[in-house]
N, C-alpha and C positions, 0 to 999 in steps of 0.2 A: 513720340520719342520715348526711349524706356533707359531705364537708369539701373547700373545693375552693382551690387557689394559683391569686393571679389576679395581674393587669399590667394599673398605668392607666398614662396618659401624661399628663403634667401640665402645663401651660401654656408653659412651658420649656422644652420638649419632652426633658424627664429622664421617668424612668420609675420606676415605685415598684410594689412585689413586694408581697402582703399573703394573711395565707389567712385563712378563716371558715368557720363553719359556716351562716351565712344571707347570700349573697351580696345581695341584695335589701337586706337592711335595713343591712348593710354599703354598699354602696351608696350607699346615701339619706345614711347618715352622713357619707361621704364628700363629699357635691355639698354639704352644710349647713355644710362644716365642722365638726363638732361633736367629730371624736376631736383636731382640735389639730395642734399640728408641724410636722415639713417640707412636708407634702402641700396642708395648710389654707393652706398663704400661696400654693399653685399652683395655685390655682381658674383657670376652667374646669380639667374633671379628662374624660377620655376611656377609655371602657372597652375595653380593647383585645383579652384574653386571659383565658382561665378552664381550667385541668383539674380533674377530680375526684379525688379521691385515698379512699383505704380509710377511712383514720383522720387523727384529729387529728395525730398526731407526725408522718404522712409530710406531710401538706399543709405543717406546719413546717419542713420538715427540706426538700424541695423549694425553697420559698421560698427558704430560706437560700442554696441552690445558683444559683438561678437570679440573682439578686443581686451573687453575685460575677462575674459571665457579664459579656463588654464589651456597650458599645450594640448591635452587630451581630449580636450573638449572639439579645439578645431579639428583636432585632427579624425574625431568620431565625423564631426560635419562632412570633413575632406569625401572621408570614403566612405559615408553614405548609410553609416551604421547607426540603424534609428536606437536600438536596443541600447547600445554603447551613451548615444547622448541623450537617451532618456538618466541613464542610471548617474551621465554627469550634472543633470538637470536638476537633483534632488539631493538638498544640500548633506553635507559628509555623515552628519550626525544621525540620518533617519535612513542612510543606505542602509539595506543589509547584506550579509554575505553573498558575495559573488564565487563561481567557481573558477573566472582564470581573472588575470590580472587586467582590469580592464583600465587600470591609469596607463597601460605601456602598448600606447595605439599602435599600429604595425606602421613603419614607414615608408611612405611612399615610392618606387623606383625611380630611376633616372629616365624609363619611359611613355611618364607621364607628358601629357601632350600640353604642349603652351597654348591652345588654344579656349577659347573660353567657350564655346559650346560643348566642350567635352561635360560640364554640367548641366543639365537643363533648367531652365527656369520652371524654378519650385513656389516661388512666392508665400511663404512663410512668414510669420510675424516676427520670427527670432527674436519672443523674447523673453528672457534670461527665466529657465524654469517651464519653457514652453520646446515641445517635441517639434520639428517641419513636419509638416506633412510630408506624406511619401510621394518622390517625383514623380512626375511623367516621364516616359518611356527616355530611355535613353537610346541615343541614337550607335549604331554598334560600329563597332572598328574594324575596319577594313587590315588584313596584314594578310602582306604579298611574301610567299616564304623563296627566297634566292629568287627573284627574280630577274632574267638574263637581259633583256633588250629594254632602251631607256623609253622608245615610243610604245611598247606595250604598259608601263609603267603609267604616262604620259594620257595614253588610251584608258586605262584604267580610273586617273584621277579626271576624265573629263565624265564618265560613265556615275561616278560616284557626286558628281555635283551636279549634275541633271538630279536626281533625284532626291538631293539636300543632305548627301553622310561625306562629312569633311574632315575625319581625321584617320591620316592613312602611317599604317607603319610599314617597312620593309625592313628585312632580315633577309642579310647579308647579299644584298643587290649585287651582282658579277660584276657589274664595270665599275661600280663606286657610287657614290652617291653626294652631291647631285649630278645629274645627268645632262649634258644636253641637251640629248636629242628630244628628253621627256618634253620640254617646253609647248615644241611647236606642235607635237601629235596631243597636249593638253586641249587645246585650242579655246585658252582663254582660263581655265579650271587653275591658274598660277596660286591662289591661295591655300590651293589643298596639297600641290607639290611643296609649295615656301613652307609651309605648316609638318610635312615628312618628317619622320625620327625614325631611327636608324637602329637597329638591334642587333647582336651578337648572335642571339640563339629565337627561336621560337618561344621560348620559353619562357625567357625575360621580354618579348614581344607583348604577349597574353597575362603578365605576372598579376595586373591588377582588373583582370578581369573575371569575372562570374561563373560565365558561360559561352564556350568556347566550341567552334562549330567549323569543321573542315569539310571542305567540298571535295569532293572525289567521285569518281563514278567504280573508282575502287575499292573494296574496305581492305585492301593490303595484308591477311590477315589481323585485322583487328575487330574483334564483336564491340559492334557499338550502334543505339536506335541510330534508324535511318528514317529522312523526312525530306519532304520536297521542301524548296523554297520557300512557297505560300505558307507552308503550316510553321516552318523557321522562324518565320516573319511574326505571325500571330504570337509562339511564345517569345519574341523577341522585344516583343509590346507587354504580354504580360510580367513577363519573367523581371525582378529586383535587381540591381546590381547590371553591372557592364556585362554587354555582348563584341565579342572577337569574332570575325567568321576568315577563319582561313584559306586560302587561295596558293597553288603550288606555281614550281618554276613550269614554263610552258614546256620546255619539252618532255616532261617525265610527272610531272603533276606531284602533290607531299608522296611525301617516303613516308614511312611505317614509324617512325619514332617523333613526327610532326601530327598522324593520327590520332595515335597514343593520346596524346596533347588534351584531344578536344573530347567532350561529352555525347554531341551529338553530329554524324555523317550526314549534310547535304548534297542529294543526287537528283538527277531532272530523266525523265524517262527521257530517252535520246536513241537514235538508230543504233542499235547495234551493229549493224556493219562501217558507220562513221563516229566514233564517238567521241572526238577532237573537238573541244573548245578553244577558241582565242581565250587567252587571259580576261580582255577587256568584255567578252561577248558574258562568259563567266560571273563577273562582276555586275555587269549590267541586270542579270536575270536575276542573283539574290537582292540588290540594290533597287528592282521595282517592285518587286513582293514587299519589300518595307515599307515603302514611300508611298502605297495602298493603303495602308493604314495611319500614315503619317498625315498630319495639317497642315501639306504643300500649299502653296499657290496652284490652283487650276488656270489653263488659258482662258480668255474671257470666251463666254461663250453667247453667240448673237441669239439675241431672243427672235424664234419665232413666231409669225402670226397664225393667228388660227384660220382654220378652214371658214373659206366665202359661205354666208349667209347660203341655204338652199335655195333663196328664191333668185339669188344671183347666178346659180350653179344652172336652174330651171333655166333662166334665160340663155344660157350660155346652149344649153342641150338643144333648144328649141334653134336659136340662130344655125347650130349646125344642122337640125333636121330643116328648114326653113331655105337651107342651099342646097342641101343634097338630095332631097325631093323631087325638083325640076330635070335631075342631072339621072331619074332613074335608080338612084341608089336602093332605093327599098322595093324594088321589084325582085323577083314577084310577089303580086300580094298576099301569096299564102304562107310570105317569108317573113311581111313587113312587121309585125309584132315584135319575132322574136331576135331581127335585127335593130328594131329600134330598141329593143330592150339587152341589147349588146353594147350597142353605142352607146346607152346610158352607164354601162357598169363600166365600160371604160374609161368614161370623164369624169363618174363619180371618185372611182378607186384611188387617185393622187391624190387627193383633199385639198386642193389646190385655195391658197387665200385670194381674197378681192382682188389683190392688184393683178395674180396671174389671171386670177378669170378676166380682169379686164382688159389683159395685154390678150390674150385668145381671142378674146371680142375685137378689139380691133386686127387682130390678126385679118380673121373673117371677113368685118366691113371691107377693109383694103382688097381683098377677095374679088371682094361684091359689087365693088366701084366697076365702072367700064373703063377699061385699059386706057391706060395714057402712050404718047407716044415714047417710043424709044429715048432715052436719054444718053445723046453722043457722048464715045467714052473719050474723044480727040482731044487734045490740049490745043488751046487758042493763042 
């Protein structure tokens, strides 16, 4: 079980510190109102921050620290700015000049996502005078720009939870949003559609992101590096700060002013004379490049046995020279060498473990038996 200190921001725009062992259902209680108090009269509530911590006492004891911390302070934490909450970390009297104004943290947009993986677990001491360490990788943002049909949508968000990246935004979906039809082409991926936020422009899509990466197999007129997936992926693990990778409407793919947008063009060498992606297909192929380098779950994988001891291997080669002798096989004998030493390279080359060699062996013996009688296939 893991227990994690998290930060909403509340209508008001105060901030409120809380830790749990089920972020999710915490959550939910939180938007319904239902635990009560100061929080509940500051509906709308915006999920802003989440770390994990070992045990219950430290997710408590965190909490508590981060709480007395001023506005500024959270807000360096929020968005990741180690420089920012170093320099809140050292009390007023021994800072020295700074060149911009670092008590007036930038404020967060409205498409910030409610979900609490959009932070990763950092596991820091947080405590008061002390810097977090620098996260692991963050995992990047999916943003679909106008995208037209609700099961491509739908397709999209099951391609992106196969692979473990669950927070997806759209900008300006054509039929509206939510969708229908997205549900059942999801098949099953419902917490990365429920999870969707909605944007105006591309721009307020990507606002509080880093590094920003449009797929195309067009540059539209726009000079910008180009990189396949795999290498995306790599600086997407290294690189500080959020990744966005942009994805256009299917039938026309980003326009030139959704380019603009991004730092760097993702393109997959693809046939020139077809070079139509499905949306979903799209997604899938930047979303496994990631998850390469990501600490998925792998399927279990059945341990095999090693190759049969050689003197069980020997016995096996002998049993079959031992039948096929009688029968002629290594004639003539001016063949018989280099036929037995055929038939050896063939039974050695599978590497076959005990149990096969012993199921061949009995293969053989049943061979070797003298026939039994027919067994009637009739029903009685």
């Amino acid at each position: 079980m893991s227990f994690l200190t998290y930060i909403l921001r509340c209508a008001d725009g105060t901030y409120y510190v809380g830790h749990t062992d089920n972020i999710d259902k915490r959550w939910a209680q939180h938007q319904l109102g239902e635990l009560g108090g100061y929080i509940s009269e500051r509906r709308p509530l915006e999920f802003m921050w989440a770390e994990e911590m070992p045990t219950r006492e430290e997710a408590l004891a965190a909490g508590l620290r981060i709480k007395k911390w001023s506005r500024a302070k959270k807000e360096a934490l929020i968005v990741q700015d180690w420089d920012r909450l170093s320099h809140f970390s050292i009390p007023p009297k021994e800072r020295g000049s700074v060149s911009a104004p670092l008590d007036r943290a930038p404020r967060l947009g409205s498409g910030r996502t409610e979900e609490g993986d959009e932070f990763p677990p950092v596991r820091s001491q947080l405590v008061e005078g002390q810097v977090p360490a620098k996260p692991r990788t963050q995992k990047p943002v999916i943003v679909l720009v106008r995208p037209q049909l609700g099961e491509n949508i739908g397709k999209a968000a099951r391609a992106m939870l196969n692979f473990g990246l669950t927070e997806l935004r759209l900008v300006e979906p054509r039929d509206g949003w939510p969708n229908p039809a997205a549900g059942p082409a999801a098949s099953g991926a419902d917490v990365v559609l429920e999870r969707a936020r909605v944007f105006a422009t591309t721009a307020d899509a990507v606002a509080d992101c880093a590094h920003i990466y449009a797929t195309t197999v067009r540059k539209r007129g726009v000079t910008k590096p180009v990189q396949r997936p795999e290498d995306a992926a790599r600086n997407i693990h290294r690189q500080p700060g959020r990744s966005a990778i942009l994805f256009g409407p299917e039938r026309s793919g980003l326009e030139t002013a959704d380019v603009a947008l991004a730092r760097t063009i993702i393109t997959v060498p693809i046939n020139p004379a077809f070079g139509s992606l499905n949306l979903a297909q799209a997604v899938i192929l930047v979303a496994y490049e990631w998850s390469k380098l990501a600490e998925l779950a792998q399927p279990t994988e059945e341990e095999l046995l090693p190759p049969a001891p050689q003197g069980e291997l020997e016995g096996l080669i002998a049993h079959f020279t031992r039948l096929l002798t009688p029968k002629g096989y290594f004639l003539p004998l001016s063949r018989a060498e280099a036929t037995q030493t055929n038939l050896r390279t063939i039974l050695t080359k599978p590497g076959w473990n005990h149990l096969e060699v012993r199921t061949l062996r009995g293969v053989l013996s049943a061979l070797e038996r003298t026939p039994l009688p027919p067994v009637s296939q009739e029903r009685s």
